[in-house]
C-alpha positions as CSV (number, residue, x, y, z in Angstrom):
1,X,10.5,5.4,-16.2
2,X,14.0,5.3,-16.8
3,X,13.2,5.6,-21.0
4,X,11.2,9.2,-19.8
5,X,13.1,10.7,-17.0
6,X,17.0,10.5,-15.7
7,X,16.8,8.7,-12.5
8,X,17.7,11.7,-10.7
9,X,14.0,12.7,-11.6
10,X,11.8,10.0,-10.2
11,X,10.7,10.6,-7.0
12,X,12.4,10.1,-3.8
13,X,9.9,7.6,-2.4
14,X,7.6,5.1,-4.3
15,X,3.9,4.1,-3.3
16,X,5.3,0.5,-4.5
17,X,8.0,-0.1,-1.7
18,X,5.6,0.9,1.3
19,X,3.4,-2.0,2.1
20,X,0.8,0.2,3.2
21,X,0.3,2.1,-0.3
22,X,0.3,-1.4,-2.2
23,X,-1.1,-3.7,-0.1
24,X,-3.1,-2.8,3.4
25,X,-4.8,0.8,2.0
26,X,-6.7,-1.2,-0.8
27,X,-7.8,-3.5,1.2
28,X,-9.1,-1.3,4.0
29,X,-11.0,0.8,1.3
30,X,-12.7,-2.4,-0.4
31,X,-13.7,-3.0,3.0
32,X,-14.7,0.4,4.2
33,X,-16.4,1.6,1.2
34,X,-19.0,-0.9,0.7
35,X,-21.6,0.8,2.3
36,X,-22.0,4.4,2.5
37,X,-21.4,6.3,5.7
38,X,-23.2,9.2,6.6
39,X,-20.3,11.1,8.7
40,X,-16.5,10.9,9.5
41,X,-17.2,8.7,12.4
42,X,-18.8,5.6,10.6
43,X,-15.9,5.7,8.2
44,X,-13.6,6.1,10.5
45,X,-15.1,2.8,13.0
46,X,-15.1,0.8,9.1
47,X,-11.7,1.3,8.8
48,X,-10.7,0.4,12.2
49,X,-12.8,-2.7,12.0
50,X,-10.9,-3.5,8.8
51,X,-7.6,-2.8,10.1
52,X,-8.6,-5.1,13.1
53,X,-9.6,-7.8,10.8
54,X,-6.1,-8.4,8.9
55,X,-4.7,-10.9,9.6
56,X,-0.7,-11.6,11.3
57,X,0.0,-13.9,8.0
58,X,-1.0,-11.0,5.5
59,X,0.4,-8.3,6.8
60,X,3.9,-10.4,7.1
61,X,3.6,-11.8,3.4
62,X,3.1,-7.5,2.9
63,X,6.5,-6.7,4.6
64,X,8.2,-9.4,2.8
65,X,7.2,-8.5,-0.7
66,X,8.5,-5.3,-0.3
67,X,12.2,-7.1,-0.8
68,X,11.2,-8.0,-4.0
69,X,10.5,-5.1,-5.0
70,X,13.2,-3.4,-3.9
71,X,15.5,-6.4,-5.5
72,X,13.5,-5.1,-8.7
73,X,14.0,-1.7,-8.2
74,X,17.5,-1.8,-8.1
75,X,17.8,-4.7,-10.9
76,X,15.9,-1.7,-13.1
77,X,18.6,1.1,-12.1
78,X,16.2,3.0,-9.6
């Protein structure tokens, strides 16, 4: 971005440092949307199920990325 925009015009959070944007949400849809669900509810009870089926290790190797990317970030001017 920095060749497009000034830094002072990126925005003041990115979907890349939150380990629920890159990492947990995808996974919760691929799990959640592979059968359709006829109301709110049965979504709703997939996801939960999903969320109740990650594992400690994951979402820990999730939380720790998110230092390199920051590292990265930063090494990039952002």
């Amino acid at each position: 971005m920095a060749d497009f925009w000034p830094a002072d015009m990126w925005p003041s959070s990115s979907l890349d440092l939150n380990p629920l944007d890159f990492s947990v949400w995808s996974v919760l849809e691929s799990h959640a949307c592979k059968t359709y669900h006829a109301n709110l509810t049965s979504l709703q009870q997939a996801i939960v199920e999903a969320w109740d089926n990650l594992t400690e290790e994951y979402i820990k190797k999730s939380c720790a990325s998110v230092r390199c990317r920051v590292e990265a970030v930063i090494a990039n001017n952002g």
